[in-house]
MIKOLGU-958944 format. One record per atom (N, C-alpha, C): x, y, z; residue in one letter. Coordinates in steps of 0.02 Angstrom, whole numbers, plus 50000, padded with zeros to 5 digits. Example, Ala and Ser with C-alpha at 12.3 -4.5 7.8 and 13.67 -1.06 7.14 Angstrom:
2
506604971650390a
506154977550390a
506604983550390a
506424988850354s
506844994750357s
506455000250394s
This chain:
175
524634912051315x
524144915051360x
523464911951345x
523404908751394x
522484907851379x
522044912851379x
521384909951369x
520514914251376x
520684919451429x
520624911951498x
520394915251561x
521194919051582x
521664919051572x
522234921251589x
522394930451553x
521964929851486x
521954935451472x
521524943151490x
521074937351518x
520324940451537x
520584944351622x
520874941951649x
521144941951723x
521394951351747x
521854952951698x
522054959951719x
521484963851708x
521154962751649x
520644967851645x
520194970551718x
520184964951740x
519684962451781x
519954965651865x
520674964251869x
521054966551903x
521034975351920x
521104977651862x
521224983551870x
520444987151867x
519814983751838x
519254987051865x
519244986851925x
519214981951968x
519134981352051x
519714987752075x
520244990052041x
520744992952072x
520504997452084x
519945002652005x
519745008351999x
519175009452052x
518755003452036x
518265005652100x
518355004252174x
518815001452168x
519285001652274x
519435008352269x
519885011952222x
519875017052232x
519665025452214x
518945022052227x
518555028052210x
518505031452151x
518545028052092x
518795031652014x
517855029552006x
517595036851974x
517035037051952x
516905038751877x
517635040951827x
517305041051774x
518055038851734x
517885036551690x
518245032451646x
518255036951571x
518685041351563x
518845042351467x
519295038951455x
518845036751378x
519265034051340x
519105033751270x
519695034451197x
519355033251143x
519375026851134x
518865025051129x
519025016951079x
519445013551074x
519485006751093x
520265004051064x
520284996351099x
520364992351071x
520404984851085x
520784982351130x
521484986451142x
521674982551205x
521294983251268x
520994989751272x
520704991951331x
519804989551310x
519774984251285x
519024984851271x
518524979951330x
518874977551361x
518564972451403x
518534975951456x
518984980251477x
518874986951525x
518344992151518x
518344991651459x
517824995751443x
517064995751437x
517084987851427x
516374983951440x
516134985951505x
516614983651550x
516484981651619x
516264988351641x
516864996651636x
516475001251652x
515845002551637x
515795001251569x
514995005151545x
514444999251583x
514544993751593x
514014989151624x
514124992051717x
514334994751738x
514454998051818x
514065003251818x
513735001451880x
513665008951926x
513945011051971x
514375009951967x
514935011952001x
515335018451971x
515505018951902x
515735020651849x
515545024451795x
515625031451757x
515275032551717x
516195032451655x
515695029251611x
516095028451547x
515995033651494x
516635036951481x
516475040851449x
516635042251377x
516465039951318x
516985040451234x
517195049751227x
517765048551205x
517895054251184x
518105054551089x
518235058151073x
518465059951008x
519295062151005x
519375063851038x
520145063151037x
520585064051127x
521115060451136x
521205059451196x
521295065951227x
521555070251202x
521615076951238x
520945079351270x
520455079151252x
519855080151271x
519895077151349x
520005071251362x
520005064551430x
520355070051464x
521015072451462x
521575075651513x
520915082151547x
520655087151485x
520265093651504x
519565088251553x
519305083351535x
518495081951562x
518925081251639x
519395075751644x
519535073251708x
520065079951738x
520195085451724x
520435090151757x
519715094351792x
518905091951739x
518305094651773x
518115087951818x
518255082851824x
517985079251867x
518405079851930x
519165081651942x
519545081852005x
519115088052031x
519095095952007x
518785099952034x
517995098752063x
517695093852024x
517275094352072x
517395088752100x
517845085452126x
517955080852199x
517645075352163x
517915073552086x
517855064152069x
518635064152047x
518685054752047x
519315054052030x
519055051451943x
519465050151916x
519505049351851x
519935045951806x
520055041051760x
520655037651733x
520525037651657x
521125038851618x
520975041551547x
521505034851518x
521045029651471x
521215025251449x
521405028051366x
521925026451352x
522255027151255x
522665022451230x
522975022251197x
523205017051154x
523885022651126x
524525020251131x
525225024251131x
525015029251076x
524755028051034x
524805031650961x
524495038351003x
524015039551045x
523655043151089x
524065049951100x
524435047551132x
524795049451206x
525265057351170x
525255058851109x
525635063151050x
525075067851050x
524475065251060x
523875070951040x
523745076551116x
524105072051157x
523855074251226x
524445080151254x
525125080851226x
525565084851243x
525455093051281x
525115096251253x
524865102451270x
524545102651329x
523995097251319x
523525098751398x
523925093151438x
524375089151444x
524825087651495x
525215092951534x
525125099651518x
525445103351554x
524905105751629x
524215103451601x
523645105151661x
524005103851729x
524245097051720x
524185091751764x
524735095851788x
525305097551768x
526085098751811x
525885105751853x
525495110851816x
525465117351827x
524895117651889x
524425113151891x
523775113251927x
524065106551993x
524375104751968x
524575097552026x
524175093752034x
523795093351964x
523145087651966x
523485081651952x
523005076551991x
523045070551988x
522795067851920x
523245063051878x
522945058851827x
523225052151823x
522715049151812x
522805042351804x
522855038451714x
523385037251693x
523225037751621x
523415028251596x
523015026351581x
523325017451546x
523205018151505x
523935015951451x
524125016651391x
524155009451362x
523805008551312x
523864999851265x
524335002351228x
524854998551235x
525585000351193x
525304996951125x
525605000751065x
525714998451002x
526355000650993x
526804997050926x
527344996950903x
527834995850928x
527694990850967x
528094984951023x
528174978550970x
528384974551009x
528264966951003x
527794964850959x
528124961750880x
527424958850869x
526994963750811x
527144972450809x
526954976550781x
526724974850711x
526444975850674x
526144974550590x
526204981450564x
525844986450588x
525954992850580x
526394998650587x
526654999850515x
527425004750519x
527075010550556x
526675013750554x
526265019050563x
526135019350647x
526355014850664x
526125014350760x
527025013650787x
527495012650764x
528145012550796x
528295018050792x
528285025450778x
528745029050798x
528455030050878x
527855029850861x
527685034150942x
527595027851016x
527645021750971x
527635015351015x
528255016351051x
528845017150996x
529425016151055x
529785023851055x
529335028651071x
529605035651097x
529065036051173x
528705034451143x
527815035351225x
528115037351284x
528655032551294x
528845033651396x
529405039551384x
529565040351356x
530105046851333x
529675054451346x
529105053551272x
528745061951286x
528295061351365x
528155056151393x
527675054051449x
528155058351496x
528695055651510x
529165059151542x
529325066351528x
529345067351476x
529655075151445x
528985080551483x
528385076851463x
527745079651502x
527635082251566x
528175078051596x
528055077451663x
527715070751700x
527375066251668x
527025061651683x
527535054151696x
527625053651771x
527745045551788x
527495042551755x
528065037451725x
527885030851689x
527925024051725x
527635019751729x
527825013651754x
527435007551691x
527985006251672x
527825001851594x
527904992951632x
527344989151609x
527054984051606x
527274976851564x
527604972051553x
527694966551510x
527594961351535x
527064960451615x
527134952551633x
526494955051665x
526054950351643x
525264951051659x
525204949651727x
525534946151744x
525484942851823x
525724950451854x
525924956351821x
526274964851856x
525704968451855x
525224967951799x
524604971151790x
524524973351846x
524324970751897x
523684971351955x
524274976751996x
524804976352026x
525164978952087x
525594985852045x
525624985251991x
525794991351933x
525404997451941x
524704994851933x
524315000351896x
524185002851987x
524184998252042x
523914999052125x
524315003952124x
525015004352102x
525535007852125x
525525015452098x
525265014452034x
525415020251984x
524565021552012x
524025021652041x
523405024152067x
523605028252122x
523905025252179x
524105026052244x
524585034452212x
525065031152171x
525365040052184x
525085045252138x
524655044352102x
524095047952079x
523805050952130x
523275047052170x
522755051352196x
522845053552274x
523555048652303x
523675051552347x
524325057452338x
524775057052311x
525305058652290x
525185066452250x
524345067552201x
524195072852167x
524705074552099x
524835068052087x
525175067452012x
525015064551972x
525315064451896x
525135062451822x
525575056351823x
525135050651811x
525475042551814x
525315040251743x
525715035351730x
525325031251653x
525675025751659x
525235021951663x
525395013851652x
525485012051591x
526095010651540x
526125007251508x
526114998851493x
525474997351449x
525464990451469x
525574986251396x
526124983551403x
526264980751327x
525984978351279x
526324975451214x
525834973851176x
526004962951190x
526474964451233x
526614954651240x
525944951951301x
525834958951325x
524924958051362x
524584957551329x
524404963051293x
523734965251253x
523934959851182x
524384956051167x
524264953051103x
524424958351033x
524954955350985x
525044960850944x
524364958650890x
524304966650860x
523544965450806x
523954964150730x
523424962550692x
523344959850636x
522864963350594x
522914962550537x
522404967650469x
521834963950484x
521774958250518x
521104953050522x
520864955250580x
521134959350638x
520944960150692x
520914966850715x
């Protein structure tokens, strides 16, 4: 994968959020999603928002649908375990969520500590209630996440794009 080849989905899926009307962005921290994250916080289009732990993203963007914004809650798989409880908002309220997940403990993994929940994620995602549509070919990025938006905000359901780590590049103790 090259520079500009890697640079491309990010890029993809901002234009996706603001075609479709997504005004605030949670997310904690986290390197696969960091070039996304640039781009929101440099938009006015967009308000970027850090949180402290992902469960927090599910409660803010269950206050941004009520008052008539859309919203997309970016984490990293290890995440997606903390969020179980308030995934029930979404089934019980029929709120729309938009959730992209940077897979760890895929492909490539260094860290014992990121595989249990790397390769359980689309399992509890499901157990949640939350459509999965999981990601491994960058050239899928763009018409994935269109797809998993579309039945989000028209549809009034909990989506999560899983997007691998043979995208996002596996990490290293140097990285």
């Amino acid at each position: 994968m090259t520079g500009s080849e890697s640079e491309t989905w990010p890029q993809d899926i901002y234009r996706i959020l603001v075609n479709n009307r997504v005004r605030q962005v949670a997310y904690v921290p986290d390197m696969g999603h960091a070039r996304l994250i640039e781009m929101c916080h440099k938009s006015s289009d967009i308000k970027a928002v850090v949180l402290t732990t992902e469960e927090e993203g599910v409660a803010l963007l269950a206050g941004a649908w009520l008052g008539g914004e859309r919203g997309v809650l970016l984490m990293q798989s290890s995440g997606v375990g903390n969020c179980i409880n308030m995934l029930s908002l979404t089934r019980i309220c029929r709120m729309p969520l938009l959730i992209l997940v940077a897979m760890r403990g895929q492909w490539g993994e260094f860290n014992p500590w990121q595989i249990p929940m790397g390769q359980n994620t689309n399992q509890v995602l499901i157990s949640a209630g939350v459509m999965t549509f999981a990601v491994d070919d960058q050239n899928r990025v763009k018409e994935t996440v269109e797809a998993a938006t579309k039945i989000a905000f028209e549809g009034s359901a909990a989506t999560a794009v899983l997007i691998s780590q043979r995208i996002l590049g596996a990490k290293t103790f140097g990285k």
